[in-house]
N, C-alpha and C positions, 0 to 999 in steps of 0.2 A: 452401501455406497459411502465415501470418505470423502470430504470437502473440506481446501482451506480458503481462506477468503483472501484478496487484496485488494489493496486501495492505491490503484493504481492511473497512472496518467493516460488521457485517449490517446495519445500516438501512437498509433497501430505499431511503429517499429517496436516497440516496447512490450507488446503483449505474449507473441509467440516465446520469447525468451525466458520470461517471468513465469509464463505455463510451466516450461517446461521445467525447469529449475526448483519451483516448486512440488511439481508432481513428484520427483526424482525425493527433493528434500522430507518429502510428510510421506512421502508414497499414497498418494492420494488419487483418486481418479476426476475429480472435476475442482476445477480453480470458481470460484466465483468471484468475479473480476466486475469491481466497481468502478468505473472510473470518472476521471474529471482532471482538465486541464492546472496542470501543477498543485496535485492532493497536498504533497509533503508540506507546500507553502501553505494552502488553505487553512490546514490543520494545526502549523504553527503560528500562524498570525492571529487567527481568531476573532477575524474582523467580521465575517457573514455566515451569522448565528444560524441563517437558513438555510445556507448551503452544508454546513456542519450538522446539521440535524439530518437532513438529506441522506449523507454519506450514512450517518449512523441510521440512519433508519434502514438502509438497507442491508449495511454490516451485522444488525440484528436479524432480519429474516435470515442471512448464511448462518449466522450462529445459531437461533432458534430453532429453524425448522430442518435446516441440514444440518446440522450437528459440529458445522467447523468450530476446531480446539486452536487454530492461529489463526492470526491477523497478521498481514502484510503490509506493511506503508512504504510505496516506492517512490524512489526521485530517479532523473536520469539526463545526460547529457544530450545535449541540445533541445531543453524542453524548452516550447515557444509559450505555453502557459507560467513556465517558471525561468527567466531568462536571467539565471546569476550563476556565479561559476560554479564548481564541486564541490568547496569546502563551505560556501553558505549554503547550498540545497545539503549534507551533509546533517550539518546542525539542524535544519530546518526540518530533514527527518527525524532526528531523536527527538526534539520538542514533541512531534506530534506523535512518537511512540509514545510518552507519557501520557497525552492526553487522549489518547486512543487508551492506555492502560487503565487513566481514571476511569473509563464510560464500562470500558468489557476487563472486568477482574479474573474471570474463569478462563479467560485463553492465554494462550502466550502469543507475544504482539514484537515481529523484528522489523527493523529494517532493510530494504535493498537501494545499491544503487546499482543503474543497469550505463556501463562505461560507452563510450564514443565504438567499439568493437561490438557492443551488442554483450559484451561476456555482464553475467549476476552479478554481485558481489554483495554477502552480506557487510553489513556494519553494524561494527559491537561499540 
């Protein structure tokens, strides 16, 4: 079995899209899908040290015991967890690729934003 992980937002609209997109992307059979109301902000603010150990505590069982090689950190339009427009949730994703990349060094770590359509879209 082949697992990637994300750290993605609970708004259910958001979920099916990011499966799929991913499964297609790693060719993976199971997503292990963390979530939490606006991760990307969480992740780059760094203000609740508890909530951040949380996320990675469980980013670590997907990587440890299922063997995921990436990590996903999603933003996406009209999150009520993260309520600012596309180009600060944007930035606010890469921040937390970084600090997703300090914690887990052996995977590779992108991000997504998931548009007002529901369409992926990586960001480089």
């Amino acid at each position: 079995m082949k697992f990637c992980t994300a750290i993605n937002c609970m708004d259910g609209r958001v979920q099916l899209p990011v499966i799929e997109y991913l499964k297609k992307k790693y060719r993976v059979e199971y997503v292990d899908m963390i979530t939490e109301p606006g991760p990307n902000k969480i992740l780059s603010d760094r203000t609740d040290q508890k909530l951040i150990e949380s996320i990675f505590a469980r980013v670590k069982i997907s990587v440890e015991k299922h063997g995921s090689k990436h990590i996903v950190i999603i933003g996406h339009h009209d999150c009520a967890g993260n309520p600012t427009d596309e180009e600060n949730q944007k930035a606010q994703t890469q921040n937390a690729i970084n600090v997703i990349k300090n914690k887990f060094q052996n995977v590779e770590v992108i991000g997504l934003w998931v548009n007002k359509n529901w369409d992926v879209i990586e960001i480089n």
